[in-house]
C-alpha positions in Angstrom: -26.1 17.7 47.2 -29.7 19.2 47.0 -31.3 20.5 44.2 -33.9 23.4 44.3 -35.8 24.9 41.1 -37.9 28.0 41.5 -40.4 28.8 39.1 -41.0 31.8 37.4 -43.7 32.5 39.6 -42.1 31.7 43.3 -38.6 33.4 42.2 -39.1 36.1 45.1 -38.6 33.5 47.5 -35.6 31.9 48.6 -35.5 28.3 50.6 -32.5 27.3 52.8 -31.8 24.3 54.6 -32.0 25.6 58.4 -36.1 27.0 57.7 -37.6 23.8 55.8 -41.1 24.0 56.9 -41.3 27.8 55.2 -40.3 30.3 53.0 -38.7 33.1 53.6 -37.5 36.6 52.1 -33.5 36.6 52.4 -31.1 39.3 50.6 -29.2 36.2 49.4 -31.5 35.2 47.1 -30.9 38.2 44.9 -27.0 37.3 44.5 -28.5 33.7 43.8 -31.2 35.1 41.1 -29.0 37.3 39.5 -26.3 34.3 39.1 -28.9 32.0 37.8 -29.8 34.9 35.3 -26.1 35.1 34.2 -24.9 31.5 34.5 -28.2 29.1 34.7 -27.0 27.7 37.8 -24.9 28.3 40.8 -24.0 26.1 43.7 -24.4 27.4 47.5 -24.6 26.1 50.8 -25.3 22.4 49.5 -27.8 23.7 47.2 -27.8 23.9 43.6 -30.5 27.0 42.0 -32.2 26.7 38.7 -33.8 29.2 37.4 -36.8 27.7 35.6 -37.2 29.1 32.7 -37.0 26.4 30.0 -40.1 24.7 28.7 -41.7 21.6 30.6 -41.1 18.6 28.2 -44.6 16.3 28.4 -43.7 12.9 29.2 -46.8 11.7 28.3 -48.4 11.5 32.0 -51.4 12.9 33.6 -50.7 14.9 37.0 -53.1 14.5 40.2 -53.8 18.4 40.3 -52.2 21.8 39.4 -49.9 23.5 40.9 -51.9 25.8 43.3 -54.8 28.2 43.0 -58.2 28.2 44.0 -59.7 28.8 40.5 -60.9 32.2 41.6 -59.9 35.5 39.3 -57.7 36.4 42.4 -55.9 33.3 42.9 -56.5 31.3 39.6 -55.8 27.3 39.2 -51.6 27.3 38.1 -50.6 25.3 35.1 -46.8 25.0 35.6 -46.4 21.7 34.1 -47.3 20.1 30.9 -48.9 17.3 32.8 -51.1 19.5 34.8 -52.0 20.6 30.9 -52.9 17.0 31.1 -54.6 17.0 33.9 -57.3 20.0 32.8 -58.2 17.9 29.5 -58.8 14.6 31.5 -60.9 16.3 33.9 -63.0 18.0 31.5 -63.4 14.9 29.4 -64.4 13.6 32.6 -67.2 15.7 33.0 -65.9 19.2 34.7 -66.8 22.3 32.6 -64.9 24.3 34.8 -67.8 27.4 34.3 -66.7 30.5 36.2 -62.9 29.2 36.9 -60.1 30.7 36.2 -56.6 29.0 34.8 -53.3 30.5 34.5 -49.9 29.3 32.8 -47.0 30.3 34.5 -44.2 28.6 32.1 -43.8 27.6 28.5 -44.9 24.0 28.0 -43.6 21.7 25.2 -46.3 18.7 24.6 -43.1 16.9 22.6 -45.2 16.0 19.1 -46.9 13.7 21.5 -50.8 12.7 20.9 -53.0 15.3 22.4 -56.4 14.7 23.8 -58.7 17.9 23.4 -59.3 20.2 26.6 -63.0 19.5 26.3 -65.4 17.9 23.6 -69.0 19.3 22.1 -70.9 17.1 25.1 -68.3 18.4 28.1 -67.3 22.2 26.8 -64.6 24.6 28.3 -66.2 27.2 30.5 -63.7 28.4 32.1 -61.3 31.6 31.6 -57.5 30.3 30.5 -54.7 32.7 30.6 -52.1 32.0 28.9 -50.0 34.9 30.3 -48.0 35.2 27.2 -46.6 32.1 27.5 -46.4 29.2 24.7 -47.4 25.8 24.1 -45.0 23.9 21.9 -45.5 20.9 19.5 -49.5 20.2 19.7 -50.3 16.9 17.8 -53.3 15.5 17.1 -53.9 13.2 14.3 -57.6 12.0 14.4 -59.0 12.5 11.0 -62.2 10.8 12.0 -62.8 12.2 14.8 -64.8 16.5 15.1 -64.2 19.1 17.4 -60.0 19.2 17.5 -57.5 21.3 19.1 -55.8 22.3 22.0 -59.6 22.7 23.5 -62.0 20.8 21.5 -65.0 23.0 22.3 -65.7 26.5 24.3 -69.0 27.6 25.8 -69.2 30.6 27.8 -64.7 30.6 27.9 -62.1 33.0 27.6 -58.8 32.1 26.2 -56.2 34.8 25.9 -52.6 35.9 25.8 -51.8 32.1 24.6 -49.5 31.2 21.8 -49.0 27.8 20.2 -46.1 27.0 17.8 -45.6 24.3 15.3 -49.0 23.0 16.2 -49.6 19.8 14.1 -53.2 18.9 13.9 -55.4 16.6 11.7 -58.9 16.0 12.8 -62.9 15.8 11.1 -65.1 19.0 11.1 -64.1 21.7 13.8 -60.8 22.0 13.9 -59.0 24.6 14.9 -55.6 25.4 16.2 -56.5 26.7 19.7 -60.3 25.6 19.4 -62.7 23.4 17.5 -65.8 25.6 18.4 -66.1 28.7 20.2 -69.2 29.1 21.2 -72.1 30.5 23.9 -70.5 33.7 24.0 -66.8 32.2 24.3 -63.8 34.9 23.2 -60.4 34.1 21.6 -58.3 37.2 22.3 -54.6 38.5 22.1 -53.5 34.9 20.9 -52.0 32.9 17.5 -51.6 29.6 16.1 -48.2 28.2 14.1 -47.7 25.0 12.1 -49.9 23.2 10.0 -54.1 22.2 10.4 -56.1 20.3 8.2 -59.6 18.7 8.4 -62.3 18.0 6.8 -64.7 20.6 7.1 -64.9 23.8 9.4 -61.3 24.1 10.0 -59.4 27.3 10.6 -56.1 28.5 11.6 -57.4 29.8 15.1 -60.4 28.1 15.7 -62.9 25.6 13.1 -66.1 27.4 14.2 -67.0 30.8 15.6 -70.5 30.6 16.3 -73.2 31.5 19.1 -72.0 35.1 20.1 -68.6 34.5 20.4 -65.3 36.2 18.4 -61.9 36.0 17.9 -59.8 39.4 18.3 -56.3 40.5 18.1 -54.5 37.1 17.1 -53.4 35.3 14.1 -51.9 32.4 12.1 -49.2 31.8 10.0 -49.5 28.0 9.5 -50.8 26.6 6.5 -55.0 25.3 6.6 -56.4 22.7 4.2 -59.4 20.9 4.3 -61.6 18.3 2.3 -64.9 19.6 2.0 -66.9 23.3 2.9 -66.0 26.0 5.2 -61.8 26.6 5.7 -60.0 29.5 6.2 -56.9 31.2 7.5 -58.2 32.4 10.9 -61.5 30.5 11.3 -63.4 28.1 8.8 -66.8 29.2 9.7 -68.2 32.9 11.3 -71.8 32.3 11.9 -74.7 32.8 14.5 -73.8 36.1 15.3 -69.9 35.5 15.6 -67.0 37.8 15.0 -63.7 38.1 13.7 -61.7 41.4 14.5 -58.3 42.8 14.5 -56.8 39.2 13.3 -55.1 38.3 10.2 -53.5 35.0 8.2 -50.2 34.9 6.5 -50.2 30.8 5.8 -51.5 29.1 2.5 -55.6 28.0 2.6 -57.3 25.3 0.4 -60.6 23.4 0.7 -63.4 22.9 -1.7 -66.2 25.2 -1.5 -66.8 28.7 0.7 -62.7 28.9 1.4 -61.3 32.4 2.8 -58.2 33.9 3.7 -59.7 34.7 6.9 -62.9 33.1 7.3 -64.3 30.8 4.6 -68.6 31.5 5.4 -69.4 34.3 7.5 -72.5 35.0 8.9 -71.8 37.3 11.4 -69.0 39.9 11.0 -64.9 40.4 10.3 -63.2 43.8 10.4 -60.0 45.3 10.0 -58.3 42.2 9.2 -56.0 40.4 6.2 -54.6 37.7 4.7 -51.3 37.6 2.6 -51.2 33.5 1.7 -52.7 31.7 -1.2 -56.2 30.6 -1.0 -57.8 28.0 -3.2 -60.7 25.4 -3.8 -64.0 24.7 -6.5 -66.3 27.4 -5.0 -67.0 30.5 -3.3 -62.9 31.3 -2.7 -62.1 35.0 -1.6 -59.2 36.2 -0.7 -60.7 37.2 2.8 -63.8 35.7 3.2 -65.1 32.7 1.0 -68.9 33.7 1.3 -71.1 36.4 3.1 -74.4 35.5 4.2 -77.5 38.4 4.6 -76.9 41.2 7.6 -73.1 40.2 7.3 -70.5 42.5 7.1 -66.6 42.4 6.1 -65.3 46.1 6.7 -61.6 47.7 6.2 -59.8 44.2 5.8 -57.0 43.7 3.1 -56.8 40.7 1.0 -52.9 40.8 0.2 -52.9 37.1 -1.5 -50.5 36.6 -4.6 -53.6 34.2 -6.2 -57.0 33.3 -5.6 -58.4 30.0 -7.2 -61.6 28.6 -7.7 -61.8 25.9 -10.3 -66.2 26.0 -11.0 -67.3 29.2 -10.0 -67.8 32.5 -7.2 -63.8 33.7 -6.7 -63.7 36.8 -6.0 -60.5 39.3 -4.4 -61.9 40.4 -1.7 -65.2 37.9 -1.2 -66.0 34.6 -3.3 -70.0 34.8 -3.3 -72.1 37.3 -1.9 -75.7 36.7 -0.8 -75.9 40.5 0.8 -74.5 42.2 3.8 -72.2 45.4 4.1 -68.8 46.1 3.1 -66.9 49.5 3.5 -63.3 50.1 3.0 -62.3 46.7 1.9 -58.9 46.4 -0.5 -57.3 43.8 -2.6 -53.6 43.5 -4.1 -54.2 44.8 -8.4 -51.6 42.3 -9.2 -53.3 39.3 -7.8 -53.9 36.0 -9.7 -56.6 33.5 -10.4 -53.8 31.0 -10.8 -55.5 29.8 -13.7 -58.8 29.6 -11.8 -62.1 31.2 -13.2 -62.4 35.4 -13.7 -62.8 36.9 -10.6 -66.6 38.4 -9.6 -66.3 42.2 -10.5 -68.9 43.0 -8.2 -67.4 46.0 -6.5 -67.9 44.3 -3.0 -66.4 41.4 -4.1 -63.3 42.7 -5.6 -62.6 45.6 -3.0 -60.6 48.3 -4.2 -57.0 47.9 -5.6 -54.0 48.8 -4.2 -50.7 48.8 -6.1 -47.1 47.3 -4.2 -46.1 50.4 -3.4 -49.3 51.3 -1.8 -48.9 48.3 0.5 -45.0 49.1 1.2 -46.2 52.6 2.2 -49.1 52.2 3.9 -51.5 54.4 1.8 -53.1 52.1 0.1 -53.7 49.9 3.8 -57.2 50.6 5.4 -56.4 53.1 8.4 -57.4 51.1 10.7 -54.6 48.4 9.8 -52.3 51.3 11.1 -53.4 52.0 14.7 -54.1 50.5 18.0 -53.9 47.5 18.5 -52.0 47.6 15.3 -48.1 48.6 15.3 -47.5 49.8 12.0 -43.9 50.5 9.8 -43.4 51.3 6.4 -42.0 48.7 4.1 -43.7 45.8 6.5 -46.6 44.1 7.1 -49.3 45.7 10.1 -48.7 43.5 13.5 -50.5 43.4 17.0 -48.8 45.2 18.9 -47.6 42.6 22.3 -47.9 39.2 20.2 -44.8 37.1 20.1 -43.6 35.6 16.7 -44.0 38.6 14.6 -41.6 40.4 12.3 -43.7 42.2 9.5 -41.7 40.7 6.6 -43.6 41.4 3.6 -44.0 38.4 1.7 -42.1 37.8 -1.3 -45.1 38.9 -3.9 -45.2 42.0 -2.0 -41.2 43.0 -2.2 
């Protein structure tokens, strides 16, 4: 009995026994396709079809290569395999930037809770362009509290990442940390992707990414897992926004907490963040907002929603909308009227600060929601939360403060 598994990517093709050098096209392998759809399996002519479609389960092993590809946009390097995951982070590690490749992921990989080693550190970055072709990454851990620059890549210079999704991510590290990235940098984009589970770290740690810095942005993706830190800079999507970074389109429903400049988005921006929110708790000694921690000169936070049940700060700066303002613009920001100081100091009254607020049935009903929160790339329906439209692991549930 022989068994033959064709991947997600090859299932056009159907092998039999009498061609073995080659592929060919053969109206049987619709009947088998269509019976691996229905049943998983099927048995025919002394061969057994899978239909792969189940994540790859890391055994803890490197892989000699990928799985094809050239690395070119047209025919980019194929990740089928969590090994060949593997394989990209010991290569990079090993001194391959990878600038000007292109990566794509052709099935959902589960890295089994085991010890991850970053795709890339801040002396050998990520260059390259990864798609993650709405697929997922399953169980990331790293738990390497001394050690900076953690996450599923440890730094990005001149990258792309996009269409990725990593659930119940697990990640402990230093300063930059970040659920897909501990820096994004040189330009480098985070785009249509999200972060679930749980990451701490010292400082500059974020949901998405630890640091946004250097030109580069995050857009269109999210986290729900829960951010903590011990010392400055932590938010919800990204602990620091600075050098001329961005954070658009992007939003936080997990619970943040660090010690000074903490945000439900971002906890210091210098740089930007638009149309974006945060429903979770956020919480620390200074400069706590409810989307952004503090805002440094020529920054801006504009038409983003800070929907937290409480923002804390024990000494001082806590504001609804932004902890501590140095200057900067901020149009058409709003903040839940119910929400707390959980027994924190006042919050700032600053008008900038404390946004303007919108009552629980405003937020059911969308009025009170800036408009932008309610079209594209937004998907938008009354008595729920604004999603991105095409992102996996979204319902819209309003949380509990908000029913």
């Amino acid at each position: 009995m022989h068994t033959l598994r064709l991947p997600l990517y090859c299932k056009k093709f159907f092998y039999t026994p009498h061609h073995a050098s080659r592929f060919r096209f053969s109206p049987l392998c619709l009947c088998l396709l269509l019976a691996a759809l229905l049943g998983g399996c099927r048995e025919s002519g002394g061969f057994i079809l899978f239909f792969d479609d189940q994540p790859d389960l890391w055994d803890g092993t490197i892989a000699a290569g990928f799985s094809g590809g050239s690395g070119s946009a047209a025919d980019p390097y194929r990740i089928h395999m969590s090994t060949q995951l593997a394989y990209l982070a010991r290569q990079v590690t090993n001194g391959t930037t990878y600038a000007g490749s292109h990566f794509i992921l052709t099935r959902n990989l589960n890295l089994n809770g085991r010890e991850w080693t970053t795709i890339g550190t801040n002396t050998v970055r990520f260059a390259g362009t990864f798609d993650g072709n709405n697929h997922v990454i399953h169980n990331l851990s790293i738990n390497k509290s001394a050690t900076s620059y953690q996450g599923l890549f440890g730094c990005l210079d001149g990258a792309t990442i996009q269409e990725l999704g990593l659930e119940n991510v697990s990640i402990t590290g230093g300063y930059y940390v970040g659920g897909v990235a501990g820096q994004v940098t040189g330009g480098s984009s985070i785009v249509n992707s999200y972060s679930t589970g749980t990451v701490s770290g010292t400082g500059y740690v974020g949901g998405v990414a630890g640091q946004v810095t250097g030109g580069g942005d995050i857009a269109n993706s999210y986290s729900t897992g829960n951010v903590s830190g011990t010392d400055e800079c932590v938010g919800g999507v990204a602990g620091s926004v600075t050098g001329g970074g961005g954070i658009a389109n992007s939003y936080s429903t997990g619970d943040v907490s660090g010690i000074g400049h903490v945000g439900g988005v971002a906890g210091e921006v210098t740089g930007g963040i638009a149309d974006s929110y945060s429903t979770g708790t956020v919480g620390g000694n200074y400069c706590v907002g409810g989307v952004a921690g503090s805002v440094a000169s020529g920054s801006s936070i504009e038409h983003c929603a800070a929907l937290n049940p409480w923002v804390k700060a024990t000494t001082n700066n806590a504001g609804r909308v932004v902890g501590f303002i140095l200057g900067g613009t901020f149009p058409g920001n709003v903040a839940w009227d119910s929400m707390s100081t959980n027994g924190g100091i006042p919050f700032t009254t600053n008008p900038d600060n404390t946004g303007t607020g919108i009552t629980t049935t405003q937020v059911k009903d969308g009025t009170g929601l800036p408009s932008a929160l309610k079209t594209a790339p937004w998907s938008y329906t009354p008595g729920k939360l604004p999603v991105l439209s095409g992102l996996a692991g979204q319902t819209g549930a309003l949380p509990g403060h908000l029913q």
